[in-house]
N, C-alpha and C positions, 0 to 999 in steps of 0.2 A: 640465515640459511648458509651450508657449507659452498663452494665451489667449486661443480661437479665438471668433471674430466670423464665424456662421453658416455654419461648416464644421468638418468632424470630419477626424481623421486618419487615413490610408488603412491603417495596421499596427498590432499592438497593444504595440509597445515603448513604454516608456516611462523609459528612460535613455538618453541619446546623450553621446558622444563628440564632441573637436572635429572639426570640418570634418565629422561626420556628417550627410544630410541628413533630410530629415524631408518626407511628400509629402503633402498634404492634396488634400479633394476638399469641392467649395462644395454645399450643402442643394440639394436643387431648385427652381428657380427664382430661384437665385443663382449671381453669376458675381463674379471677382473683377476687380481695377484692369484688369487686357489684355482684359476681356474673355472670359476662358476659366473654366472650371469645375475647374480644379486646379490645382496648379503647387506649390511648392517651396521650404521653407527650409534655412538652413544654421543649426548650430550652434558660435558662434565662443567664444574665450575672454571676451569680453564681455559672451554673452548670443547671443539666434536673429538671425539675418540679419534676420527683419521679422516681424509680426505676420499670422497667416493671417486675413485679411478679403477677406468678400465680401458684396455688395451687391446686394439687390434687384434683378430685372430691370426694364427698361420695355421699354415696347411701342412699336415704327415703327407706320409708317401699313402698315394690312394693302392688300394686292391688292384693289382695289375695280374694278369692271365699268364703261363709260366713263359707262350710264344712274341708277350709285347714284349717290345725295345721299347724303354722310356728315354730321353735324354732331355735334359740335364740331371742324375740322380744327384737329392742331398738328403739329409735326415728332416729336412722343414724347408718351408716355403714361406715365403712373402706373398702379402693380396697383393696382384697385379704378374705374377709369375707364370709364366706358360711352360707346359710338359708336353712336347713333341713324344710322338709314338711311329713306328714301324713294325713289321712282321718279319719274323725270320722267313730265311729263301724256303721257294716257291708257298707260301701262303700271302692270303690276299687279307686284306684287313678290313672288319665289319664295322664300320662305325667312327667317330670322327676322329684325326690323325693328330688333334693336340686339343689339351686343354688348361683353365686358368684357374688359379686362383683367386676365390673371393671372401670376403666378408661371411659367407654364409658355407666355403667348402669349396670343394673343386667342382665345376659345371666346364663342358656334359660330363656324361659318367664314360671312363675310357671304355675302347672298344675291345673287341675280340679278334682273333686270326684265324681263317678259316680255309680250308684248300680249295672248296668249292664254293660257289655262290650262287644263289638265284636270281633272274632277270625279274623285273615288274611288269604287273600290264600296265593298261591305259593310264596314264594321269590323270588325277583326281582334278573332280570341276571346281571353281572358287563363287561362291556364293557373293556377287556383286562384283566380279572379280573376272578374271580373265586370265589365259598363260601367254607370253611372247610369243613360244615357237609353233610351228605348226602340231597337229595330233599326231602320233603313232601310236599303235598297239603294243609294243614291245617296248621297254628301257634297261639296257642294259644294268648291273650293278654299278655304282658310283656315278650314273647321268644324272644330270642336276636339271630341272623344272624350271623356270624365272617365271612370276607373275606380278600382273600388276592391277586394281583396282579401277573401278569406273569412276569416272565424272563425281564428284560429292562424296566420295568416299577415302577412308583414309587406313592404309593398311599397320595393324598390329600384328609384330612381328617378323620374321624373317620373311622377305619376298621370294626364296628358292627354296622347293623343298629337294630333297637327293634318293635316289634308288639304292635301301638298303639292303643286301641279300633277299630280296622280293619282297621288300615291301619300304614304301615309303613314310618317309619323316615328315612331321605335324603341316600342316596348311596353316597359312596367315589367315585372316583376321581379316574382312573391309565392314568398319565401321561410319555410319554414314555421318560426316563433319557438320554438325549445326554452323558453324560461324559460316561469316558472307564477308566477300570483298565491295566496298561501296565505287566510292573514287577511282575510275581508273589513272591509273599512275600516269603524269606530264612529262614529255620527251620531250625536248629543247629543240626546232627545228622541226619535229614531227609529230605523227597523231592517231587517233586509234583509226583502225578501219571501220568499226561498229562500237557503238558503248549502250551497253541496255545492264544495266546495275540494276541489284546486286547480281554479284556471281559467284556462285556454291565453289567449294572448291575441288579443286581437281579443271575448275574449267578459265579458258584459256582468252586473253583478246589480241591481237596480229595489231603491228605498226608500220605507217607507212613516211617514209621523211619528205621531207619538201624538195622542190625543185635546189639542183647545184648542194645537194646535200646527198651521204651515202651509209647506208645503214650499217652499224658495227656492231656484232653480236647474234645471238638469235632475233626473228624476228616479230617475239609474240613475250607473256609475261602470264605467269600460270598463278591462278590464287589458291593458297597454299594453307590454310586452314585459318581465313581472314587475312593474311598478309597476300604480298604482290612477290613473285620474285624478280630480279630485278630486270627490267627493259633493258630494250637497245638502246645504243646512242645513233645519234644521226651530224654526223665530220660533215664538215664543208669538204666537197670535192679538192679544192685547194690544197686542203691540210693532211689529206692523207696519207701513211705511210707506208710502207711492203714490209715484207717480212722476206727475212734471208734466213736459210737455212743454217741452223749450228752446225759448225765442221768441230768443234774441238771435242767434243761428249764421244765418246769412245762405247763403243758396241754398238753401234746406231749403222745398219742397213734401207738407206734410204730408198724408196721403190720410185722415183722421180728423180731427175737429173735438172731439176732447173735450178737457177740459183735466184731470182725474188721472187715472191707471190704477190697474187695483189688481196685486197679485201677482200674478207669471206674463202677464198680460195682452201683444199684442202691440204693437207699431206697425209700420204700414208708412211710409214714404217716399220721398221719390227730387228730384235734387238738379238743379237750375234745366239746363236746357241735358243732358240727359242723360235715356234712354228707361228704363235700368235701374231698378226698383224697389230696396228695401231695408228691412231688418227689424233691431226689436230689439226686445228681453223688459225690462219692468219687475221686477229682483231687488229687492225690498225697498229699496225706495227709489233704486235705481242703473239705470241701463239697460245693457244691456248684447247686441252692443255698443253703445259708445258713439255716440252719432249724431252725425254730425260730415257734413259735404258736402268738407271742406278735403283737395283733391287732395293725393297721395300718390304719388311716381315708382313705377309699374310695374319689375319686372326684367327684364332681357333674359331668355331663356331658358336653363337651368342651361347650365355649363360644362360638355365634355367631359373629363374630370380623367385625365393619363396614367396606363394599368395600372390605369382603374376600368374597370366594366363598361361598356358602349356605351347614350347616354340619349341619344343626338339626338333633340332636340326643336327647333320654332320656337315654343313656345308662350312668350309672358310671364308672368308670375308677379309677385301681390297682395303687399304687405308684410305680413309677417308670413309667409309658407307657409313651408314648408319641406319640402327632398327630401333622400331616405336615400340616401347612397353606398354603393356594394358593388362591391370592388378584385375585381379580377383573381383568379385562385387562386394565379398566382405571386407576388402582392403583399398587402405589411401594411398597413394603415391606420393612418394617423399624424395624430391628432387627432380631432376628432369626427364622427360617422358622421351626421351632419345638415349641410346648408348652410340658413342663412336669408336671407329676402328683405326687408333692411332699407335703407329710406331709396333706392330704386332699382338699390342694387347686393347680392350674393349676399356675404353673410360668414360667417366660421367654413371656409371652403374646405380640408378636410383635404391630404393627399398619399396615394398610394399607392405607397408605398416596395416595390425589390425585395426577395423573401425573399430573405436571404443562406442556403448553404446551410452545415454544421459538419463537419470536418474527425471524425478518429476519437473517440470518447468517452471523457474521464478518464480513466483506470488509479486502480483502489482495491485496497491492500492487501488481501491475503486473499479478493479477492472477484475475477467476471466478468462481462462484460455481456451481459446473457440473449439472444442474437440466435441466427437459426439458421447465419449467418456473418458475416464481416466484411469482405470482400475479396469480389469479383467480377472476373473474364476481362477483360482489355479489350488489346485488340489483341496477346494471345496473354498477355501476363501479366499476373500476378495483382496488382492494383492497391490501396490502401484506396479503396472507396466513399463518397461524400460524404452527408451525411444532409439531405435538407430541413427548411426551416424548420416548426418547431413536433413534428420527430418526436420522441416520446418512448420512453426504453430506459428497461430497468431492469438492475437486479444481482442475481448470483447470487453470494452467501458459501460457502467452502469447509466444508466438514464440522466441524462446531465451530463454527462463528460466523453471529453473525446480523445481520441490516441496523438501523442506528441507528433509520431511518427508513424508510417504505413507498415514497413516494416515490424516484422515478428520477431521472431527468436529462431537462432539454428543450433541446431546440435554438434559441433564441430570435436571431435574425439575423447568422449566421455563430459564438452562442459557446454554452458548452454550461452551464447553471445547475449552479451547485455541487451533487457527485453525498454520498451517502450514506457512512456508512461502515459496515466488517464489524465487529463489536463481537464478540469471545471471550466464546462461554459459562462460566460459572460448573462449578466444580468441587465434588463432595460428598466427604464424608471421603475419606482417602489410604484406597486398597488392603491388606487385612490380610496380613502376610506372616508364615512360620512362623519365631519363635523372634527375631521382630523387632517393636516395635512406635514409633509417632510420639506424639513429649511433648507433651502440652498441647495436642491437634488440635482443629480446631475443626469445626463441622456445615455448612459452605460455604466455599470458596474461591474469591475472585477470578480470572480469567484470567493468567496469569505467575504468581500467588502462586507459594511454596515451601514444602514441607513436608520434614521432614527429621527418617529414622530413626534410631533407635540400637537395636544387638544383647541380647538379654538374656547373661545370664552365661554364660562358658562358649562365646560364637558370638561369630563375625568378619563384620566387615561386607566382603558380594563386589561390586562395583561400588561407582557415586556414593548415598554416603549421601543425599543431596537429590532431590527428583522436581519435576517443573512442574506448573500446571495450566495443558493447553494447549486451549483453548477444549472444554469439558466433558469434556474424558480427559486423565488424568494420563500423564504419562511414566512411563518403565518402570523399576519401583521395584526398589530392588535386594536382593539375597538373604544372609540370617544364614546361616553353613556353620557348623559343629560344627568347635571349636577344637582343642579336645587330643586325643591319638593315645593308644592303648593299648599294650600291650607292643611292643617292635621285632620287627621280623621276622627268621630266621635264616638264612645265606644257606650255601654251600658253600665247605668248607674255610676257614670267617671263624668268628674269635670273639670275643664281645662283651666290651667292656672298659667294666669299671667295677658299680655295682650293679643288679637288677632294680627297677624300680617298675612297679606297673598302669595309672599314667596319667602324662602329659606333655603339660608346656605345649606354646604353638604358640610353631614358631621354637627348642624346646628342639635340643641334637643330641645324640648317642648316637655316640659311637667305639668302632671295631673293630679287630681287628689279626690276623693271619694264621696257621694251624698252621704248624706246624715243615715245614720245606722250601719254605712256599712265600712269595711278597713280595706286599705291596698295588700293585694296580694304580690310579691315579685316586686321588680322594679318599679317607677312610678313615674319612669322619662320614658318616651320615646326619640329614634336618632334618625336624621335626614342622613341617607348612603346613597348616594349615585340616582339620586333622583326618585327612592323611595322610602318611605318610613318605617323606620324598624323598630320591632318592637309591639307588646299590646299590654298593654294595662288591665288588671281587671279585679275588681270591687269586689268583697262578700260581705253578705250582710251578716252583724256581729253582733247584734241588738237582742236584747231580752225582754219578754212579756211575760206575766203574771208572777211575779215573785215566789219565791216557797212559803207556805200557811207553815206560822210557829203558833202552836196550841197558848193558850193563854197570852198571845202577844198581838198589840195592832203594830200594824205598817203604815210610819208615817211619813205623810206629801206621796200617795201612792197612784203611780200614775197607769196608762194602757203599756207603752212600748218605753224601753229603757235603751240607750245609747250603749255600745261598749266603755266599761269603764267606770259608768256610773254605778251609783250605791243607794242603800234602800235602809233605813233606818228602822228597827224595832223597839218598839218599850211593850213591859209586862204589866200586866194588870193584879189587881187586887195583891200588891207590896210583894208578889212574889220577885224573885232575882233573876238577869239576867246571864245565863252561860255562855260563853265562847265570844266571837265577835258581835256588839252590837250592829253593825252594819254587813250587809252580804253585797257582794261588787259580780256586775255582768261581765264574763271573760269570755268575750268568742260566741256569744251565745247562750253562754251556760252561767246561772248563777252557782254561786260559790255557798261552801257548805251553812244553812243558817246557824243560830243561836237556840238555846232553848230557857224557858223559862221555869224556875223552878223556887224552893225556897232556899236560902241563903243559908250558909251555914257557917260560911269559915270568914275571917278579919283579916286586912291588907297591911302591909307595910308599906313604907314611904314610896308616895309617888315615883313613876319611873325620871329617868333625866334626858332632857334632848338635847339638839344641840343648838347653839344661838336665842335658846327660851329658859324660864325656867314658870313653878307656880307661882301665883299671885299671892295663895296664903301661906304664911308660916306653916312649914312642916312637921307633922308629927310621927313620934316612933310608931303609931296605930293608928289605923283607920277602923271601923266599926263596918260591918258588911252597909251598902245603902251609901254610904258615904262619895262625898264627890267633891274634885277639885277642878279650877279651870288653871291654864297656862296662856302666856304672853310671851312673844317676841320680844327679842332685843331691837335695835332703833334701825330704821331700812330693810329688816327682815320682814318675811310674810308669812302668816300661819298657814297652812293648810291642814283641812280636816278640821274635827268635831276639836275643840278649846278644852271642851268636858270633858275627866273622863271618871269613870267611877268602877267602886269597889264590888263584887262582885265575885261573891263564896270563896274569897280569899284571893282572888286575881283583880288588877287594875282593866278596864278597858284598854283598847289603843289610842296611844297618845299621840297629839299632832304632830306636823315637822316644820320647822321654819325654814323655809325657803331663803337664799343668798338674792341679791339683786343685782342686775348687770350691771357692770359699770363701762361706760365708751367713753373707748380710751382716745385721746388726740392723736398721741404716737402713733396706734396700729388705723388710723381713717386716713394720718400723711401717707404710710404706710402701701397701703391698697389706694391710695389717690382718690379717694371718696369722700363726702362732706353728708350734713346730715339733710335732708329732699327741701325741707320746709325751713322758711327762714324763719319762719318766728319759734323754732324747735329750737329750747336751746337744753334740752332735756337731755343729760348724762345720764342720768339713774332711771332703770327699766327694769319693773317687775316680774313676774314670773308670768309668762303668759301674756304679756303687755308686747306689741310690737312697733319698729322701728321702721323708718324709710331712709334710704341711703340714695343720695346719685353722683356721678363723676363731677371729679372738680373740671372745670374751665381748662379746655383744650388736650381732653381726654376721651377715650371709649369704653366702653362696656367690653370687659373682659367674659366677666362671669355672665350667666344664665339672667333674664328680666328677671324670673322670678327670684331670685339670690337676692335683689335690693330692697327684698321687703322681709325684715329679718324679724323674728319671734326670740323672746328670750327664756330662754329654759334651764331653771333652777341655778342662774348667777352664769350661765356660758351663753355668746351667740358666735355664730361665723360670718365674719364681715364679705363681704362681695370686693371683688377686685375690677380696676380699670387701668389701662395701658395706654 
């Protein structure tokens, strides 16, 4: 940011970009180089276009009437410059006899000359207030009023007002003073005559000094809008001094011929060429005030100050007085709330700046701003409302949290004072939960801390082990369920493989397998979860009864109900031939398409070939319909199915398959740390359908499932069972 020379910057950025601009506005009573009260810089790569400076105003020659005498005339004026006025002979002059310049123009506004005048009635009453002198009905032009304010109150404004051509200049102000004086103030030597604290101001407490002591000064001490002004002192009779009259001050008409005074004692005098008397008090050797005849410039009468209250007056004012400003209600005061009247002109002249108004109030975490709304109607929609100066809000914290601080927020000239924060209450121990407890808990937790369960034995933790403390309540802690499951349950037409136990881990499973006739549908495990069994098994029955009637064919070994799987064998009667598959197989229920039997017509060619077998007989290029060969295994293989197969109006039956034989391997039993159950098992080689028993070697567990150690071997593959 630039470094401005009595002007602030109209927005509250304070990063710019190049060629950004930037718009200042000049203090009141200052303008800049053109003349104007704002205007505008740029931000280049080198730095701002120019420095925001602005400079005091001065004052032209104001509007004078063609009968005033102004003096001193120039073409401009300096703030703090006074313009005496006069009337030319025999006219009287309306209104006040000089004026200043300020920062804001020349105040009051000069008067007029007039040959005639009117007198005023009665003097206006003061509201809490009072006048000096006594009442008349009649006030000449230019008689001046003096008033003064009651007990508690505190006058804005000039305290005289003056009789202009019939009619009188503004009335002050008694505003009543909130502050209080507590403490009455301690005199060394002496002491109040009553002390009943507090005391409003305006009101007064008297001092009395001690014996062989003698009071200097007034004898009381006025509280002054919370302060004290200052007490007496109380001299030792001893120490006292007199006071001698000044002979060397020149124009001094003494109205007393003594030459010391003692304590408190008065003087009057009054000064060569002048009717006015004048007084001073002998303090212990000082007089006061001080007597002096040496002319002193009067001040024009106070300025009308923009956005103060209204104090026209014509009246001048003594060096040293002083009058209280009081702004506007839309306006702040900016600097001191007194003007004084020194060396003929008024200094300390405050401003009364407009209240800027603040846009919506902070946003706090967790919190809302206590209003009964925040937005008002305006020209049908719903707008944010602007707040004026000096309103102040507070906040409300959500359920759980509380304000850092009591204090709100105030709106101080368009910006809002750094607001409060919602601070998270405090947490007490974690929540007790059944068959669950927290390690090492402690008797208060912070807001966010963590506490974090664990299950006792035997239970599973159901949800997030961790909870929060979220400003004085904990989050919702989570539940120990009961781990292991009791015996399985039994279902229909299923049954259980493997051995019973009374209890089971979680996550254990439990396999089952089907009565005769019927197949597993789905899975065929169930799973121990949190203390129950999941999962259901369930059986359909797959079995086939009465085979299909093939005309001219019996069914041989033909029984009531058939197994899934099984097969049903035909042959033809009277030499007729065999069509399609000699055997029809139960799949699910349903047997499979039969054969028929008919006469033969057509001759085969050479047997088919499989694999690990071949036929027993020499093969030939022809087969004759009727015709039939058997097949054999190679050595450790197994046949399955019909050995036979025959010819058969030009086609072979189905030919068998030879089954591979397991072989257990030593590698993969070190492997899985398994050994084979039985010792006098010293059996490698396992059939098809032939099954094995496995158990842990020596200072091991069961990894795998009981039922996994009793393994079936299926067409040369099995899966070994594991232990850890």
């Amino acid at each position: 940011m630039p470094i401005f020379e009595n002007a602030r910057a109209t927005g509250d950025a304070t990063w710019f970009k190049v060629n950004d601009n930037l718009v200042y506005e000049c203090h009141d009573g200052y303008e800049n180089g053109d003349g104007r009260t704002s205007g505008s810089i740029q931000c280049g790569t080198d730095g701002w276009s120019d420095t925001p400076t602005c400079r005091e105003k001065e004052c032209g020659v104001p509007n004078i009437e063609p009968n005033v005498i102004a003096e001193p005339r120039k073409d401009k004026y300096k703030v703090g410059d006074v313009l005496k006025f006069s009337c030319r002979r025999r006219l009287k002059i309306v209104g006040t006899d000089s004026v200043q310049c300020y920062h804001f123009g020349w105040s009051p506004s000069p008067p007029t000359c007039k040959g005639e005048v009117r007198a005023c009635g009665p003097r206006p009453s003061l509201l809490n207030g009072e006048a000096k002198n006594a009442p008349r009905e009649e006030y000449a032009h230019g008689e001046v009023v003096e008033y003064v304010c009651s007990p508690r109150f505190l006058m804005k404004g000039s305290n005289r007002i003056q009789c202009v051509d019939g009619e009188w200049t503004d009335l002050p102000l008694c505003v009543e003073e909130d502050s209080t004086c507590d403490t009455v103030p301690e005199v060394t030597n002496g002491y109040a005559v009553s002390s009943a604290p507090p005391y409003r101001h305006g009101e007064s407490v008297e001092f009395n000094c001690t014996e062989t002591f003698a009071m200097s000064g007034r004898r009381s001490a006025t509280c002054v809008r919370g302060v004290w002004t200052r007490p007496p002192q109380c001299v030792a009779v001893t120490e006292l001094v007199k006071c001698k009259l000044p002979r060397s001050i020149l124009n001094v008409a003494y109205l007393s011929h003594k030459i010391t005074y003692d304590l408190n004692m008065n003087v009057r005098y009054s000064c060569k060429g002048q009717s006015k008397q004048k007084n001073s008090i002998c303090i212990n050797g000082r007089w006061d005030p001080e007597i002096t005849c040496t002319e002193v410039p009067r001040c024009p009468p106070p300025p009308q100050i923009p956005r103060a209250r209204n104090m026209t007056t014509t009246v001048n004012y003594q060096d040293g007085d002083k009058i209280s400003i009081l702004c506007e209600e839309n306006a702040l005061m900016q600097g001191g709330e007194e003007i004084v009247c020194k060396n003929g002109a008024w200094q300390s002249v405050p401003r009364c700046v407009e209240k800027r108004p603040c846009s919506q109030p902070p946003h706090i975490e967790h919190g809302t701003v206590n209003i009964s709304r925040s937005s008002e109607e305006r020209n049908g929609t719903s707008e944010p409302r602007p707040y004026a100066h000096g309103t102040k809000l507070s906040y409300l914290c959500e359920d759980g949290f509380r304000l850092s601080e009591e204090d709100g927020v105030t709106c101080n000239m368009g910006k809002w004072s750094s607001p409060p924060q919602c601070v998270g209450l405090p947490c007490g121990p974690p929540p007790l939960i059944p068959n669950g407890f927290v390690p090492n808990q402690f008797s208060s937790y912070k807001y966010g801390q963590v506490a974090e369960y664990s299950c006792s034995r035997g239970f599973e933790m159901e949800g997030p082990a961790s909870i929060q403390c979220l400003g004085g309540k904990w989050s919702h802690p989570p539940n120990c369920t009961k781990t292991d499951c009791s015996t399985p349950p039994s279902f229909d037409k299923v049954i259980y493989v493997g051995e019973w136990k009374s209890s089971y881990n979680s996550r254990e499973k439990v396999y089952y397998r089907c009565e005769q006739y019927y197949q597993m549908e789905g899975p065929d495990t169930i799973q121990c979860l949190k203390g129950r069994w999941i999962g259901r098994p369930t059986c359909r029955d797959t079995s086939c009864t009465n085979p299909p009637t093939v005309e001219n064919a019996n069914i041989l070994h033909k029984r009531d109900r058939y197994p899934h799987g099984n097969t049903v064998r035909y042959e033809c009667i009277d030499s007729l031939q065999l069509f399609g598959d000699v055997e029809v197989t139960c799949l699910n229920g349903t047997w499979t398409e039969p054969p028929q039997c008919k006469e033969s017509t057509g001759k085969c060619g050479p047997p088919p070939p499989i694999d690990n077998g071949d036929i027993t007989t020499f093969p030939q290029p022809v087969y004759p319909p009727g015709s039939s060969v058997e097949y054999q295994c190679q050595s450790l293989y197994e046949l399955r199915g019909n050995k036979k197969v025959t010819c058969t109006n030009g086609q072979w039956s189905k030919p068998p398959k030879c089954l591979d034989v397991c072989v257990i391997s030593e590698a993969e039993m070190e492997a899985h740390k398994i050994q084979l159950r039985w010792a006098y098992d010293r059996k490698y080689y396992s059939r098809t359908e032939d099954t094995v028993e496995f158990a842990c070697k020596d200072g091991y567990r069961k990894i795998s499932p009981e039922h996994a150690f009793r393994v079936t071997c299926r067409e040369g593959k099995m899966e070994y069972p594991t232990c850890g």
